[in-house]
Residue, then its C-alpha position, 0 to 999 in steps of 0.5 A: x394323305x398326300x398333303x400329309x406327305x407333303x409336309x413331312x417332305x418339307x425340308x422347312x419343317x425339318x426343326x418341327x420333325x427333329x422336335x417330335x423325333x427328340x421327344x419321342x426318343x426322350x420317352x425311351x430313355x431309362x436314364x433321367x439324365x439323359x431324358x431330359x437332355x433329349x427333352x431340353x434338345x426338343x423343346x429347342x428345335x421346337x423354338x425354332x420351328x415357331x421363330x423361323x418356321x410359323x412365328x406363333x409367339x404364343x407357342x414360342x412362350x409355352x415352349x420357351x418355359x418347357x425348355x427353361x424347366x428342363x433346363x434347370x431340373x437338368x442342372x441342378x440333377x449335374x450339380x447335385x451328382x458332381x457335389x459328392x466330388x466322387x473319385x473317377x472309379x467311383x463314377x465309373x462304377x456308378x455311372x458306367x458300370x451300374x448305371x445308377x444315375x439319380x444323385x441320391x440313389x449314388x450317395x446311398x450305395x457310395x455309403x455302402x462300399x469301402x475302398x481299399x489297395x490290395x498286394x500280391x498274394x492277398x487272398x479276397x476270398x476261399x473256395x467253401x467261404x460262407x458269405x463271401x464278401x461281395x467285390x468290385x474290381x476298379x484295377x489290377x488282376x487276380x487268380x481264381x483258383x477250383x480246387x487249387x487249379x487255376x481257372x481263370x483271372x479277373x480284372x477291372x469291371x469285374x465283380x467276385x462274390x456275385x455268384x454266392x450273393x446271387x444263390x446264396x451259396x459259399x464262395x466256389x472259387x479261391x482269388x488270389x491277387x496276381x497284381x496290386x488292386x483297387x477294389x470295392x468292398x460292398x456291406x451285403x446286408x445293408x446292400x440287401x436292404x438298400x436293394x428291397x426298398x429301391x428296386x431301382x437299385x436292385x436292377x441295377x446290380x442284377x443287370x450289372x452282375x449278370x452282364x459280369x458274369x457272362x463275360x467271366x464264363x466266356x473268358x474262362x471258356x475260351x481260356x479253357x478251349x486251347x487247353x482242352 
C-alpha cells in the first residue's frame, strides 16, 4: 500500500494520472463530441508518460494509434456537423439548447423546422387552439395572455406549445408578439415519428422542454409575487 501511495504521490507520473483522470471522465460524457476530446487528451498524456516517463516504445506505438483514431473520428464528427453551414441560431438551438450533437441526428430535425420573422401584433397561437404549433423562440419577445389577461412574456430560448405537445391538451394561453421575432416552427407529427424511432432525439426535447418549462413558471410567479 505504501509503495502505492508513493507512486501516485510521484510528481514524475503526473502524465500517467492526468491519462487515467482524462479517460475516466471521458466514460462520463453524453456528448460524443466531447468523449472523444477527452479520450484524444488521454491518449496525449498518455504518450507523454511513455516519452518522458518510461520510454516503453512499445506502449508509445499502441498509444500513438489510439490517439490517431480519435483524432480522425473527432474530425471528421467537426466537419460532418459544420458542413450543413447552419445559421448561428440553428446551432444554438441544436447544440446548446437541445443538446443534440450527432451530425445526422441535426440534419434530421433541421429538415423538420421552418424559420420565419414574425411583427408585432401577430398572434402564434389562441388559448383553446387544438394542436397548437410547437415554437422555438431565437429573438424577440411575446405576451402570453389566460383569459385576456396578461400573464407573463416569453423571449429568446423559450419554447411555446410545449405544454399541448407534452398533454396532448389545446393551447392554454393566447401569444401575442410584443417585439419583432425569429422563431422556429417544428412539423409535430413528423417531430413525433422522428422522436419514436430516435429516443436520443426524444430525450433531448423532454430535457429541453422540461428545463423550459421551469423556468417560464418561475418567471411567471415572481412576476405574479409583486402584484399579489
Amino acid at each position: 500500500m505504501q509503495d502505492i501511495l508513493s507512486d501516485l504521490a510521484d510528481p514524475d507520473n503526473i502524465f500517467a494520472h492526468l491519462s487515467y483522470i482524462f479517460l475516466i471522465t471521458s466514460m462520463l460524457m453524453r456528448s460524443l463530441r466531447n468523449l472523444r476530446i477527452l479520450a484524444l487528451l488521454s491518449g496525449l498524456a498518455a504518450m507523454a508518460h511513455f516519452i518522458f516517463r518510461t520510454q516503453d516504445n512499445a506502449s508509445l506505438v499502441w498509444d500513438t494509434a489510439f490517439v490517431a483514431a480519435n483524432g480522425i473520428q473527432l474530425v471528421l464528427l467537426l466537419y460532418r456537423s459544420r458542413r450543413g453551414l447552419m445559421k448561428s441560431e440553428e446551432r444554438e438551438l441544436l447544440e446548446n439548447v437541445l443538446r443534440v450533437e450527432e451530425p445526422a441526428h441535426q440534419r434530421r430535425l433541421l429538415d423538420l423546422m421552418t424559420w420565419k420573422d414574425v411583427e408585432v401584433g401577430e398572434v402564434l397561437m389562441t388559448q383553446g387552439q387544438k394542436r397548437p404549433p410547437l415554437i422555438y423562440i431565437a429573438s424577440g419577445a411575446a405576451g402570453i395572455e389566460h383569459d385576456s389577461t396578461l400573464v407573463g412574456v416569453c423571449g429568446p430560448g423559450d419554447f411555446l406549445g410545449e405544454m399541448s405537445l407534452i398533454r396532448g391538451e389545446g393551447a392554454s394561453a393566447t401569444v401575442k408578439v410584443t417585439n419583432p421575432m425569429r422563431i422556429a416552427c417544428f412539423d409535430r407529427e413528423a417531430l413525433m415519428r422522428l422522436s419514436e424511432g430516435l429516443p436520443e432525439v426524444a430525450r433531448a426535447f423532454d430535457h429541453a422542454l422540461n428545463r423550459g418549462l421551469a423556468a417560464k413558471i418561475l418567471r411567471m410567479n415572481q412576476s405574479a409575487v409583486p402584484a399579489g
